[in-house]
GUPAZA-177482 format. One record per atom (N, C-alpha, C): atom name; x, y, z; residue in one letter; residue number from 1. Coordinates in steps of 0.001 Angstrom, whole numbers, plus 524288, in hexadecimal, padded with zeros to 5 digits. Atoms other than C-alpha are relative to their C-alpha. Last residue first. Layout:
- CA / X / Y / Z / A / NUM
...
This chain:
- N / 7FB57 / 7FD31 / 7FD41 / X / 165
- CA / E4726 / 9B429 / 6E6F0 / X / 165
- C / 801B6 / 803B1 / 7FE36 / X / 165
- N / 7FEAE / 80046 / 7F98C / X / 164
- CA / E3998 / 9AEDF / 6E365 / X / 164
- C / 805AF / 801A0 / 802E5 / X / 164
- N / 80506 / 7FE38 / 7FDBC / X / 163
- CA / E398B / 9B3E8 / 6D55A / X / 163
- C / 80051 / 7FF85 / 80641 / X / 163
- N / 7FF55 / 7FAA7 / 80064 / X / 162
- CA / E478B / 9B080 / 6D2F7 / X / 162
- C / 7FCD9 / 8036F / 80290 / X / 162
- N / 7FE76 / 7FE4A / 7FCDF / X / 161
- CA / E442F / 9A373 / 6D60F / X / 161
- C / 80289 / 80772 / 801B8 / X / 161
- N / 80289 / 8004E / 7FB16 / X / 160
- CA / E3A29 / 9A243 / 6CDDB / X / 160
- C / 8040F / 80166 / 80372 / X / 160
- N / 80311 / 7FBB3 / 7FF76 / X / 159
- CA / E41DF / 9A6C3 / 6C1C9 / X / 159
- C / 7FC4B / 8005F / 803FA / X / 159
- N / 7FF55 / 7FA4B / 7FD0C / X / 158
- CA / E4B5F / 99DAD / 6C5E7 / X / 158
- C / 7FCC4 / 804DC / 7FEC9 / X / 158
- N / 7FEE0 / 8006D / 7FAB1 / X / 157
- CA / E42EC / 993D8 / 6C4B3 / X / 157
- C / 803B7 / 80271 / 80222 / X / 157
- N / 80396 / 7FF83 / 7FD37 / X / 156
- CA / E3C0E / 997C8 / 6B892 / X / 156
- C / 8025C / 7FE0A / 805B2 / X / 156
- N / 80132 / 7F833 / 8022F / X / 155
- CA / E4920 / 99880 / 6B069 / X / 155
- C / 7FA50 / 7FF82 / 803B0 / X / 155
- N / 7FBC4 / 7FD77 / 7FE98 / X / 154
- CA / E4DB5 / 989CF / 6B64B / X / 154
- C / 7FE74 / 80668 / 80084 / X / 154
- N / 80149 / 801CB / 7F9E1 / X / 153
- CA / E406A / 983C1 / 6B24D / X / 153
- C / 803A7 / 80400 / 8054A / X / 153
- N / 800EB / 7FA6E / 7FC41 / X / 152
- CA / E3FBE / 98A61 / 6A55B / X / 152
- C / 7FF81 / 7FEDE / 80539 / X / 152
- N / 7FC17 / 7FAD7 / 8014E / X / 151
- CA / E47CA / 97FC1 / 69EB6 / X / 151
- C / 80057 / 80473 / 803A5 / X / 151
- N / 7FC46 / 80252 / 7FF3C / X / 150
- CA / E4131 / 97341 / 6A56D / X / 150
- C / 80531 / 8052F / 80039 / X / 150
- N / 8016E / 7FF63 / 7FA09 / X / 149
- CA / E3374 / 97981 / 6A3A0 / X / 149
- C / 80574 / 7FD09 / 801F5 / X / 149
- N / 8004D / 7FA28 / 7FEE9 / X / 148
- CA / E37E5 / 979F5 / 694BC / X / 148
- C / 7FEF9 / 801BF / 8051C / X / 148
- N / 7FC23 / 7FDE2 / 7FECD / X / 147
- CA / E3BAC / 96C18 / 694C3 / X / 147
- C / 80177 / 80571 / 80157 / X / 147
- N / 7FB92 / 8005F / 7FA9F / X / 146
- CA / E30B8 / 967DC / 69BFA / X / 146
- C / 804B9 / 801E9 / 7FD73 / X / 146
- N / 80398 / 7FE4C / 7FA5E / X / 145
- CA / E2788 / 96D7C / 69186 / X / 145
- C / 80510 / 7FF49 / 8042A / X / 145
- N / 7FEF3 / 7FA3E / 7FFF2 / X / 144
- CA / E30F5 / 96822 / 685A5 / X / 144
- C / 7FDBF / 80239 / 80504 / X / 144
- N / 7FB27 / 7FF53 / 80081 / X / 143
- CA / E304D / 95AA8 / 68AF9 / X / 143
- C / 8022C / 8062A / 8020F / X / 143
- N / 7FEE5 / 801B5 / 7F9B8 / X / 142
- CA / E21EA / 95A72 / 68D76 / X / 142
- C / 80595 / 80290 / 8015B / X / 142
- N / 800D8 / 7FBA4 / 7FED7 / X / 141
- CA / E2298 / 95F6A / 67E22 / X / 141
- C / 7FDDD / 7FFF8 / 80655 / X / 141
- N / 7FCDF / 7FB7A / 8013A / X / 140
- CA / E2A61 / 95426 / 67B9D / X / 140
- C / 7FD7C / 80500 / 80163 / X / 140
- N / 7FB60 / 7FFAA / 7FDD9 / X / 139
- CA / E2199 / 94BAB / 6824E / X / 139
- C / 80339 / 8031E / 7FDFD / X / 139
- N / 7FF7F / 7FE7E / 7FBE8 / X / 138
- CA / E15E6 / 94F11 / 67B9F / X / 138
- C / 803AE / 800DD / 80350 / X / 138
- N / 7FC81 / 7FC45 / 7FE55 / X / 137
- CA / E1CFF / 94E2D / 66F1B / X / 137
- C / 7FD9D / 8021D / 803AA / X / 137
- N / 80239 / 7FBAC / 7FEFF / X / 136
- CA / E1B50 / 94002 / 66EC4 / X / 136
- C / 8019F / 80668 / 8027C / X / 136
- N / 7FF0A / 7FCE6 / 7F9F8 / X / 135
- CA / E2384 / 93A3A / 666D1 / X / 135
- C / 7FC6A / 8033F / 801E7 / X / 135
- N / 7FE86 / 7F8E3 / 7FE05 / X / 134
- CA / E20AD / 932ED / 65CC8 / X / 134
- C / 7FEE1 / 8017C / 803FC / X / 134
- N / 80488 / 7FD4D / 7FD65 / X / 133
- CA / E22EE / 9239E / 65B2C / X / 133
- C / 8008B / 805BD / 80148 / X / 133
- N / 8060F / 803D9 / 7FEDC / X / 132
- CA / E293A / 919CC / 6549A / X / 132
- C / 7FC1A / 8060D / 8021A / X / 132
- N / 8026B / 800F2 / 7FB36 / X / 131
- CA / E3727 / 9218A / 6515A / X / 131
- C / 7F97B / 7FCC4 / 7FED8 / X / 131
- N / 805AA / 80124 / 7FFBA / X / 130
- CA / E3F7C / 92507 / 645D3 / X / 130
- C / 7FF03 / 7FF8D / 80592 / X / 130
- N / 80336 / 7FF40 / 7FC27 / X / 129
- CA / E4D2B / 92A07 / 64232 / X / 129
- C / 7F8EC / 80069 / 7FFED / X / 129
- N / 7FD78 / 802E2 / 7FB36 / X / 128
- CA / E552C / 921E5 / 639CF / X / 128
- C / 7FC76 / 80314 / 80399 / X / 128
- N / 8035D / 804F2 / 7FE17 / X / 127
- CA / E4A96 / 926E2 / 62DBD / X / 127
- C / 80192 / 7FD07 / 803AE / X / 127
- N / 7FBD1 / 803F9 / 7FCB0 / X / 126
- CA / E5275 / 932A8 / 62E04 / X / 126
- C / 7FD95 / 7FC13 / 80127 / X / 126
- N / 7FB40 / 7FEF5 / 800A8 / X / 125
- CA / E4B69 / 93BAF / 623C3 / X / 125
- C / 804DD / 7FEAB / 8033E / X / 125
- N / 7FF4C / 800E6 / 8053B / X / 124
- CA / E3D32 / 935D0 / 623AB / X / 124
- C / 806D3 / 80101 / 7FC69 / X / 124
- N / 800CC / 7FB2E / 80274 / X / 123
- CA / E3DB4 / 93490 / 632A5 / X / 123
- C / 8025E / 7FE04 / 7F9AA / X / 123
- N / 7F9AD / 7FEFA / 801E8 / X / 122
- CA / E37F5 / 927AC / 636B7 / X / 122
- C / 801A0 / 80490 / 7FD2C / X / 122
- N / 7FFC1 / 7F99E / 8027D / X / 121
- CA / E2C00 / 92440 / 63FEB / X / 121
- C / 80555 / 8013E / 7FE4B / X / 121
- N / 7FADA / 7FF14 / 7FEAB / X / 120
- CA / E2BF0 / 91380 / 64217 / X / 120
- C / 7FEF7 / 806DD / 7FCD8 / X / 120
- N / 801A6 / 7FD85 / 803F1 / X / 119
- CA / E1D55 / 90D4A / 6429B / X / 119
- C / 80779 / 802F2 / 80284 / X / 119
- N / 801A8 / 7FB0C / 7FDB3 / X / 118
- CA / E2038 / 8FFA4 / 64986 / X / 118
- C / 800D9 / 80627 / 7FD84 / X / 118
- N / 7FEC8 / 7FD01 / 804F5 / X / 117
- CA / E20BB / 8F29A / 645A8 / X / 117
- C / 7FDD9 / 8069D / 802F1 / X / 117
- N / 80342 / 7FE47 / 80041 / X / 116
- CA / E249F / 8E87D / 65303 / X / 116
- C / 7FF3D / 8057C / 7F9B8 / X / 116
- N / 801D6 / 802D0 / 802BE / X / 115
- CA / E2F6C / 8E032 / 650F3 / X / 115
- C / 7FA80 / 80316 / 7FF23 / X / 115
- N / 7FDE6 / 801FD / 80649 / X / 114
- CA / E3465 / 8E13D / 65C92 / X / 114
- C / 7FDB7 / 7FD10 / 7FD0B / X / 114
- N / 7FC6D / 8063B / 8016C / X / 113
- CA / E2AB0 / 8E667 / 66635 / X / 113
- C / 8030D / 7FF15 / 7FBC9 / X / 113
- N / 7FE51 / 7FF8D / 803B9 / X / 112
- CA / E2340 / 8F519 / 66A6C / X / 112
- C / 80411 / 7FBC5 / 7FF84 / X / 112
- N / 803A8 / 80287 / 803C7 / X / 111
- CA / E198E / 8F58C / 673A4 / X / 111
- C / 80330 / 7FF26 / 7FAEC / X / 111
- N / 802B3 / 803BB / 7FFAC / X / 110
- CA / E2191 / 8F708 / 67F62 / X / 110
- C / 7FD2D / 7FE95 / 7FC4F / X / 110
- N / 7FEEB / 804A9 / 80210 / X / 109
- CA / E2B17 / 900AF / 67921 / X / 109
- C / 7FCEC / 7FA79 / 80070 / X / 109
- N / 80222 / 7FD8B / 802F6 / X / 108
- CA / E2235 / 90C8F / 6812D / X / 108
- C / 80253 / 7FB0D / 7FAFE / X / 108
- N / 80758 / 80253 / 7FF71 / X / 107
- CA / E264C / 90329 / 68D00 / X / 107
- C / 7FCF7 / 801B7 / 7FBAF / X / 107
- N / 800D7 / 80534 / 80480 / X / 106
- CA / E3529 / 90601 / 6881E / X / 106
- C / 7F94F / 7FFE9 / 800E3 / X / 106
- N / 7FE5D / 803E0 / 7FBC1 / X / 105
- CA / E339B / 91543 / 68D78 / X / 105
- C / 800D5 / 7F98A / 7FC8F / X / 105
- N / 8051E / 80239 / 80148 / X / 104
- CA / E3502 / 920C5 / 68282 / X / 104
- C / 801E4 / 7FC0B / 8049E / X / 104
- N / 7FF3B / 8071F / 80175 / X / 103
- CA / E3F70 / 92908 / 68546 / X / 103
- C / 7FB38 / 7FCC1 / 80240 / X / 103
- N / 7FE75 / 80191 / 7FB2B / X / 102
- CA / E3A35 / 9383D / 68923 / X / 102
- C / 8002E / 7FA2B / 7FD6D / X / 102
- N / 7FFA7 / 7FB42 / 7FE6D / X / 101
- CA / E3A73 / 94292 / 67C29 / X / 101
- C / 80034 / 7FCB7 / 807C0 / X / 101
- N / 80120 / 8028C / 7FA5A / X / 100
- CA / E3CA9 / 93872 / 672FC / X / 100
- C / 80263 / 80617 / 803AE / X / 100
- N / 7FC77 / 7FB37 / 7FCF2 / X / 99
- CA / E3A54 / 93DE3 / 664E7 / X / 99
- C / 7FFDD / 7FEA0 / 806DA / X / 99
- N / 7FC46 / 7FBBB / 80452 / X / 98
- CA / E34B0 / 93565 / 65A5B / X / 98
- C / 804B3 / 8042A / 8028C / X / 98
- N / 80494 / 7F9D1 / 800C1 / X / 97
- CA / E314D / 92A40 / 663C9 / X / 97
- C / 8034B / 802F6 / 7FAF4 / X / 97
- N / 8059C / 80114 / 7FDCE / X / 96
- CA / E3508 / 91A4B / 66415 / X / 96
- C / 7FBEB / 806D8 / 7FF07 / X / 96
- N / 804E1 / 7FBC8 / 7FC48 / X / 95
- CA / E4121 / 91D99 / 65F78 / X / 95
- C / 7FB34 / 7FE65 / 7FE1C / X / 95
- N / 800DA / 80299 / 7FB13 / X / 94
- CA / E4B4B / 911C5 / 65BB9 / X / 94
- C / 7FD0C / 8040A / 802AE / X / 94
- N / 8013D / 7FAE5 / 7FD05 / X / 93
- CA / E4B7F / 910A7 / 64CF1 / X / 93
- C / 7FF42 / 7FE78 / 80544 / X / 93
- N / 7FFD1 / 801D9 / 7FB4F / X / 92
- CA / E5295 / 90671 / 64196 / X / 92
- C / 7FF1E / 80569 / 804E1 / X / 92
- N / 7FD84 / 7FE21 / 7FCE1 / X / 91
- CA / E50C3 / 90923 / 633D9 / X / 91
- C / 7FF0A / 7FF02 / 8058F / X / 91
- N / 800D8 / 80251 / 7FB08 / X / 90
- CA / E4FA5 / 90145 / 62795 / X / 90
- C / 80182 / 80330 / 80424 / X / 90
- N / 7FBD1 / 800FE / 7FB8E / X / 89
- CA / E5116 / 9071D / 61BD3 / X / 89
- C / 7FE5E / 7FF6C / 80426 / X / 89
- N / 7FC3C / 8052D / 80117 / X / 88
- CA / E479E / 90463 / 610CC / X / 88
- C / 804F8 / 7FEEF / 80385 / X / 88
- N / 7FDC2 / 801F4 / 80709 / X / 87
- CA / E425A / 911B4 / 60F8C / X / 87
- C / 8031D / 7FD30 / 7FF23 / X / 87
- N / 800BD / 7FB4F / 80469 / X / 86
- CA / E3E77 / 911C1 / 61DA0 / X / 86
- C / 8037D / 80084 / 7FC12 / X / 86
- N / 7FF56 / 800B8 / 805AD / X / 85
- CA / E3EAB / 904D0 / 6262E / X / 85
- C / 7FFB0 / 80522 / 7FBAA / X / 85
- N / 80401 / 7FE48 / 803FD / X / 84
- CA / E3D77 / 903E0 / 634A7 / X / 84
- C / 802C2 / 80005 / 7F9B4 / X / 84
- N / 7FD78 / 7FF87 / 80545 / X / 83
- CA / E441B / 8FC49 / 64016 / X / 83
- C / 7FC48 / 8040E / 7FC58 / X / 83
- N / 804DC / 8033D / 802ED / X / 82
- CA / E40AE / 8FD5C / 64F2E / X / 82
- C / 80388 / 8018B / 7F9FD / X / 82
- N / 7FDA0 / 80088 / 8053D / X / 81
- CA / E49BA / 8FEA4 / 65A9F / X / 81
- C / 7FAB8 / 7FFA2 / 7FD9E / X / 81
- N / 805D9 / 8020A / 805EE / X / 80
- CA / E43CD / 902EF / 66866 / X / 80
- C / 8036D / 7FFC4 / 7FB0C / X / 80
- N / 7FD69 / 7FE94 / 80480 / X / 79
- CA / E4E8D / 9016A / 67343 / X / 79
- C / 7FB40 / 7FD69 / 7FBE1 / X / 79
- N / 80371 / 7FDB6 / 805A0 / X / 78
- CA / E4691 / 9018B / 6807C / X / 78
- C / 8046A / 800D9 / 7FD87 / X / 78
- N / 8005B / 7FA58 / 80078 / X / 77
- CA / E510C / 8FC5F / 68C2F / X / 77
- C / 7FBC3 / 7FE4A / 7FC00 / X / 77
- N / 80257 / 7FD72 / 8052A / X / 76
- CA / E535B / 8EE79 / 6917B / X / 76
- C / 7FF52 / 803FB / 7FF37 / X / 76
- N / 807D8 / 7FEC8 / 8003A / X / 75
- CA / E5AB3 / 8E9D3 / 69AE2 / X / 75
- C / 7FDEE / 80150 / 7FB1E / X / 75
- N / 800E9 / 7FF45 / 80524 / X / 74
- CA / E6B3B / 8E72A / 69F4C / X / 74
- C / 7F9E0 / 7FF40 / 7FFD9 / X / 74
- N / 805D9 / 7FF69 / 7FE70 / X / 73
- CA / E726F / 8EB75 / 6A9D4 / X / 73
- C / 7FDCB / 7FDDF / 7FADA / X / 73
- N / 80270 / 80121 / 80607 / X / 72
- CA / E7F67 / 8E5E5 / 6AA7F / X / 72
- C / 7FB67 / 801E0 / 801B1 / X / 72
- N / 806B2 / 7FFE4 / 7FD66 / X / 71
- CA / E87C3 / 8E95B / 6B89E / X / 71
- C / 7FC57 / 800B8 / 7FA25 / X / 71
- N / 80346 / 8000D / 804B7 / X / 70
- CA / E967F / 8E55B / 6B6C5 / X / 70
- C / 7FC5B / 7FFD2 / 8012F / X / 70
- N / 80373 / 804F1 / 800E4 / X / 69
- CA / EA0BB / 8E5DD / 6C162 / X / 69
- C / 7FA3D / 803DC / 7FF3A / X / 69
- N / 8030E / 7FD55 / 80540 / X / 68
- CA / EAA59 / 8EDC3 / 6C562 / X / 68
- C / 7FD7A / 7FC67 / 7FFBA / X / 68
- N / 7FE29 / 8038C / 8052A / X / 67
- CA / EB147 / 8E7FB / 6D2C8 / X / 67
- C / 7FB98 / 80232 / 7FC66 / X / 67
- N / 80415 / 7FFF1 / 801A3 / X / 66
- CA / EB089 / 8F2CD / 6DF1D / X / 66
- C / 800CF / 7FDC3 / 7FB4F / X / 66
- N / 7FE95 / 7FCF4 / 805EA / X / 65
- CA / EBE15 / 8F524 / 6E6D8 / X / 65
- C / 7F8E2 / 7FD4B / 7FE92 / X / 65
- N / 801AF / 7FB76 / 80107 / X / 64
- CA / EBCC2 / 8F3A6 / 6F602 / X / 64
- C / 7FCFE / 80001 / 7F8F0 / X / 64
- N / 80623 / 80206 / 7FF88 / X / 63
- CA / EC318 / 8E6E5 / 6F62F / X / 63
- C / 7FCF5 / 803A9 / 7FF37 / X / 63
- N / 8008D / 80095 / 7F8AB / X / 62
- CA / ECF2D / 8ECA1 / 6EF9B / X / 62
- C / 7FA28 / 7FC45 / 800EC / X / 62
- N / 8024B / 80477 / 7FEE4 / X / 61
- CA / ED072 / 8EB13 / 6E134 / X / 61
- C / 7FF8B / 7FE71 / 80553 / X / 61
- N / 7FD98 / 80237 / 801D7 / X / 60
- CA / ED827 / 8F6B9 / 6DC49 / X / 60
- C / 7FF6F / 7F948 / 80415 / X / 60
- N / 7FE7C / 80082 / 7FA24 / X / 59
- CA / ECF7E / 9000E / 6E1CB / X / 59
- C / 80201 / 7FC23 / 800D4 / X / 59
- N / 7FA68 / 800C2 / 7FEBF / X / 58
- CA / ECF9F / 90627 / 6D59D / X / 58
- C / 801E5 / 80007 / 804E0 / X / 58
- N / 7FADA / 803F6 / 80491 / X / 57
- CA / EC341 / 90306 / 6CE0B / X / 57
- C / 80557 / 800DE / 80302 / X / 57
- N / 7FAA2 / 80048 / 7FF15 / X / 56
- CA / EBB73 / 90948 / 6D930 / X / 56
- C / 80334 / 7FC99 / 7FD95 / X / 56
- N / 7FD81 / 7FEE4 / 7FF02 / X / 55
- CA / EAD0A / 90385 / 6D483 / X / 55
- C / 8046A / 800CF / 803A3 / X / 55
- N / 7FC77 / 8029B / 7FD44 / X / 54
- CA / EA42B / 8FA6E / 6CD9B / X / 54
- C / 80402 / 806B4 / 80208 / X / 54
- N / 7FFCA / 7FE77 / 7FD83 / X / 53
- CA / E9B6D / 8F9C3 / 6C332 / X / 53
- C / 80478 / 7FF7D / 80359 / X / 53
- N / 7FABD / 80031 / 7FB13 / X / 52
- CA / E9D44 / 8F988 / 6B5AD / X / 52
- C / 7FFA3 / 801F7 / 803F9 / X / 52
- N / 7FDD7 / 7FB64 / 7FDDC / X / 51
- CA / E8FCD / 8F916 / 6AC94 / X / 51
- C / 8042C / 7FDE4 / 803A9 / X / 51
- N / 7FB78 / 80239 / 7FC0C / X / 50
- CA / E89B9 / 8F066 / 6A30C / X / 50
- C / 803C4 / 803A3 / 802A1 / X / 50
- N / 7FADA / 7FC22 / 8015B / X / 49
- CA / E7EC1 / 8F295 / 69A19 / X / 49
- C / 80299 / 7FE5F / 8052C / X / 49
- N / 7FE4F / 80204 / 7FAF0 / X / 48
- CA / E743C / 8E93A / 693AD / X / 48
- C / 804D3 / 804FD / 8007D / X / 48
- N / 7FCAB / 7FD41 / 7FFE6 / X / 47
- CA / E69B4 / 8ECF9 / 68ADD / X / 47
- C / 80220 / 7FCA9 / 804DD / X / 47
- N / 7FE81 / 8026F / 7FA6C / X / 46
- CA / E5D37 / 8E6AF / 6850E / X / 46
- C / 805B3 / 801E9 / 7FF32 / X / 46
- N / 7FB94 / 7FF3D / 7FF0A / X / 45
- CA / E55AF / 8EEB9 / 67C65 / X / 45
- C / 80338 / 7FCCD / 802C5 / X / 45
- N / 7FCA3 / 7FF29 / 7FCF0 / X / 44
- CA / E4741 / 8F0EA / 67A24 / X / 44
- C / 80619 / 7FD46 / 7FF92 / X / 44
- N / 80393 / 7FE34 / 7FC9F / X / 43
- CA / E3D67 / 8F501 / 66E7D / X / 43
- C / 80500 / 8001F / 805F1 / X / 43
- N / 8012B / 8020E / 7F933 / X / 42
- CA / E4458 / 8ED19 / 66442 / X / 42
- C / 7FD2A / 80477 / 8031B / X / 42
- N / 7FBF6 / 80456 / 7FE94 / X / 41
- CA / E4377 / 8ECBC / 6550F / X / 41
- C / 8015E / 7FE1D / 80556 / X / 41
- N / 7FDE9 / 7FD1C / 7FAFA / X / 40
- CA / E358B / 8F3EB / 65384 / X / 40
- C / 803DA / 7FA92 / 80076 / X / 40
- N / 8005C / 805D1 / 7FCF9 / X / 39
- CA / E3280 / 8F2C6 / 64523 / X / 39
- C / 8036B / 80198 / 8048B / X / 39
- N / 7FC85 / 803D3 / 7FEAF / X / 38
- CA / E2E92 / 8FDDA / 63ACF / X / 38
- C / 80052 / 7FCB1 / 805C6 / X / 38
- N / 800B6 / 8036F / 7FC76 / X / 37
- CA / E23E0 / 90529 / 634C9 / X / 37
- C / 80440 / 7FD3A / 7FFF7 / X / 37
- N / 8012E / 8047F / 800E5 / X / 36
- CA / E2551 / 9118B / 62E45 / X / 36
- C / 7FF01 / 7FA56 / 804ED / X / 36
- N / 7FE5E / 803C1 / 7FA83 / X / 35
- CA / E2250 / 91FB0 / 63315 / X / 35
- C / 800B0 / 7FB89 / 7FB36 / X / 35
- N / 80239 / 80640 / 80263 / X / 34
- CA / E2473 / 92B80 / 62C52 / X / 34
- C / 800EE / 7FB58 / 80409 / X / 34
- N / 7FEDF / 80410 / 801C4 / X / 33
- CA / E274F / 93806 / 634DD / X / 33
- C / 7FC8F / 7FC3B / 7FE48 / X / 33
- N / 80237 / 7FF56 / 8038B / X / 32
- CA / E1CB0 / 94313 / 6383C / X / 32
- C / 80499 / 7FC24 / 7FB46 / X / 32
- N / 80461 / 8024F / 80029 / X / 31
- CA / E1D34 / 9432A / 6463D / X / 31
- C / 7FD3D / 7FEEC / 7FADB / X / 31
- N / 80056 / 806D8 / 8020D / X / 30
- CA / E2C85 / 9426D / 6457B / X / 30
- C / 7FBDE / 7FF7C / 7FF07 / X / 30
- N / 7FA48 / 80280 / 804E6 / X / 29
- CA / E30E2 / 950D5 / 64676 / X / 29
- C / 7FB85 / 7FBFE / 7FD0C / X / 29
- N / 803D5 / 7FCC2 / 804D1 / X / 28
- CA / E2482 / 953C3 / 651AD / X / 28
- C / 80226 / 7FE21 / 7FAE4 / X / 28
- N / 804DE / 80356 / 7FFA7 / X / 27
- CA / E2CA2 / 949E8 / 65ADF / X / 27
- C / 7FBFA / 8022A / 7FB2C / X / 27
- N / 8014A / 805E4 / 8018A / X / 26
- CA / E3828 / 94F9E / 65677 / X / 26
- C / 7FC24 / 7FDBC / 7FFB4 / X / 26
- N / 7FE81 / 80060 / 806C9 / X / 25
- CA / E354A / 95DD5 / 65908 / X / 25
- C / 7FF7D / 7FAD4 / 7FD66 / X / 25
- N / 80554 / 7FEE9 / 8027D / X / 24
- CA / E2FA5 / 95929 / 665F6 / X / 24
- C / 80053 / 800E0 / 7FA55 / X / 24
- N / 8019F / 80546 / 7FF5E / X / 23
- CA / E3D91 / 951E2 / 66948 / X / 23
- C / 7F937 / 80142 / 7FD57 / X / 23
- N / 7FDD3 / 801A6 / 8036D / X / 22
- CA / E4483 / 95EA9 / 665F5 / X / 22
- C / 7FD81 / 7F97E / 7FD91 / X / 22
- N / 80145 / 80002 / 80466 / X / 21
- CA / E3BC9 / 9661E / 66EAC / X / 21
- C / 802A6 / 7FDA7 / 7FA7B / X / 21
- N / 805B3 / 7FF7C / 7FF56 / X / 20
- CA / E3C53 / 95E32 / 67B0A / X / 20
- C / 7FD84 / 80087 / 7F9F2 / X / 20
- N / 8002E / 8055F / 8018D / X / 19
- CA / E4C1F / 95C84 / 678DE / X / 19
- C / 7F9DD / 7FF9C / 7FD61 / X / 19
- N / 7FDD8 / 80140 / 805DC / X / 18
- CA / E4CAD / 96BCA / 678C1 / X / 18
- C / 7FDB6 / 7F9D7 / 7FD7F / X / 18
- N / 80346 / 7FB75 / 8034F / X / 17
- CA / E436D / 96DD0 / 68447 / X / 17
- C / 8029D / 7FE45 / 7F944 / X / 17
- N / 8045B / 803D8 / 7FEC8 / X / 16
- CA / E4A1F / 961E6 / 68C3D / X / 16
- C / 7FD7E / 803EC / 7F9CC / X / 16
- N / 80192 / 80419 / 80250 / X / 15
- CA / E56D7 / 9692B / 68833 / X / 15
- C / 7FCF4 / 7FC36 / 8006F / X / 15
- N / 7FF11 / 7FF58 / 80511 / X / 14
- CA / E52B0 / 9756F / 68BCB / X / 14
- C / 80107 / 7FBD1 / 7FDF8 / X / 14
- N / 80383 / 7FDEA / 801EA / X / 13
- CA / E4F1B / 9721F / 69A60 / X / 13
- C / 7FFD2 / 8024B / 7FA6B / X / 13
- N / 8035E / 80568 / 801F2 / X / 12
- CA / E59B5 / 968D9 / 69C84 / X / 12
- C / 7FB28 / 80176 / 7FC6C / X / 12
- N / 7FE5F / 80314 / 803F8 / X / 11
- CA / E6376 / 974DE / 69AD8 / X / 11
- C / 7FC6E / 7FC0F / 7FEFB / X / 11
- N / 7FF7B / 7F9AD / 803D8 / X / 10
- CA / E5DF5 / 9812D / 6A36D / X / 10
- C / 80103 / 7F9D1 / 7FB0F / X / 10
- N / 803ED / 7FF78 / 802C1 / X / 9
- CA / E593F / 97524 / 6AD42 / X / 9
- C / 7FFB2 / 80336 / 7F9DB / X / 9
- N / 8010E / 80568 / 8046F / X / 8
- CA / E66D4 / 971C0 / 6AF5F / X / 8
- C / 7FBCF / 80166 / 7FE2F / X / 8
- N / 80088 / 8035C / 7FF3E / X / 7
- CA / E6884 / 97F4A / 6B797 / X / 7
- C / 7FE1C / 7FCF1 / 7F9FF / X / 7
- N / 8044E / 8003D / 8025A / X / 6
- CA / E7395 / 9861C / 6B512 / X / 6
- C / 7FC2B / 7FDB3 / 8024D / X / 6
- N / 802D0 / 80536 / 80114 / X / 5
- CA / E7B10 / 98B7E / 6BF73 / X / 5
- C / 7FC85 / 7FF39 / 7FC88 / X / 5
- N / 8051C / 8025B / 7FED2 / X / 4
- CA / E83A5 / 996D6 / 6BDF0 / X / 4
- C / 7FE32 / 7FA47 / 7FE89 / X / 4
- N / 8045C / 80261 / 802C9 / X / 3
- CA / E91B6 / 99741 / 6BD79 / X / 3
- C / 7FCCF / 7FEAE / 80155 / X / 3
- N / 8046B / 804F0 / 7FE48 / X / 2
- CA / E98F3 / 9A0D4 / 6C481 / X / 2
- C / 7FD02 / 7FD89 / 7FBD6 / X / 2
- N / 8048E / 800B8 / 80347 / X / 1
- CA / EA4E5 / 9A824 / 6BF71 / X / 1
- C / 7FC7B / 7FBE5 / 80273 / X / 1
C-alpha cells in the first residue's frame, strides 16, 4: 500500500479560512455591546525565566564532561489588565480588541497608564468577557482572502501542472 503525500497547504489553508471567519463573526457579535467605564491596572509586565544548560550528564565527571548551569532571562512583555464594574460586581479584563485576528504590538499600549479611565465593551450575558476596542474587520477579511488563496493554492498548482505536462 502506498501512501500519498499530503501537502500542508490542504490543512493551513482551511484553518486560516475558518479562524478568519470565526474572528469576523465576533468582531460583528460585539459591535453592538454596552460599554462602561473602567480603570487600566497595568499595561506591562515584568518576567523572569530560567533555563538548564549544559550537556552529556554521563560522562561521569571527566574533563571533557560539560557543568549545567543556569541562564535567567528576564524583560518586559505587554500584559493589559484593567478593572470594570457592572451591576455592582467588579470585573477584571485583559483584551484590548473584540476578536484578535494578528496580536496587537505593546507600542499600541503606549498611550495607555495605570490608573488611566477607559471605555470597557461588555457582553450583557457574560459580563467576564469584554475588551477596549473593536476589531477591525479589515483584517479579518485580509485573513479570510489569504486563507482562501492558501487553500486553492495546492488545487491550482497541480492543475497547472497537468496543463503543461
Amino acid at each position: 500500500m502506498e501512501i500519498e503525500e499530503i501537502n500542508l497547504l490542504y490543512i493551513v489553508g482551511p484553518l486560516i479560512f475558518m479562524w478568519a471567519i470565526y474572528t469576523f463573526i465576533r468582531a460583528k457579535n460585539t459591535r453592538h455591546w454596552p460599554s462602561v467605564t473602567g480603570k487600566v491596572l497595568k499595561t506591562v509586565e515584568s518576567y523572569t525565566e530560567e533555563y538548564e544548560t549544559g550537556s552529556n550528564p554521563m560522562s561521569n565527571g571527566s574533563s571533557n564532561s560539560v557543568k549545567f548551569k543556569k541562564i535567567r532571562f528576564s524583560g518586559v512583555r505587554s500584559a493589559l489588565h484593567y478593572t470594570y464594574i457592572v451591576s455592582e460586581q467588579k470585573y477584571v479584563g485583559q483584551n484590548l480588541y473584540s476578536a484578535e485576528v494578528i496580536p496587537f504590538k505593546s507600542s499600541i499600549l503606549a498611550d495607555l497608564y495605570v490608573g488611566d479611565l477607559v471605555k470597557v465593551f461588555y457582553n450583557t450575558s457574560n459580563p467576564h468577557d469584554s475588551f477596549l476596542a473593536h476589531s477591525f474587520t479589515v483584517k479579518t477579511i485580509f485573513t479570510m482572502i489569504a486563507g482562501a488563496l492558501i487553500t486553492f493554492a495546492p488545487f491550482l498548482m497541480e492543475f497547472a501542472t497537468k496543463l503543461s505536462g
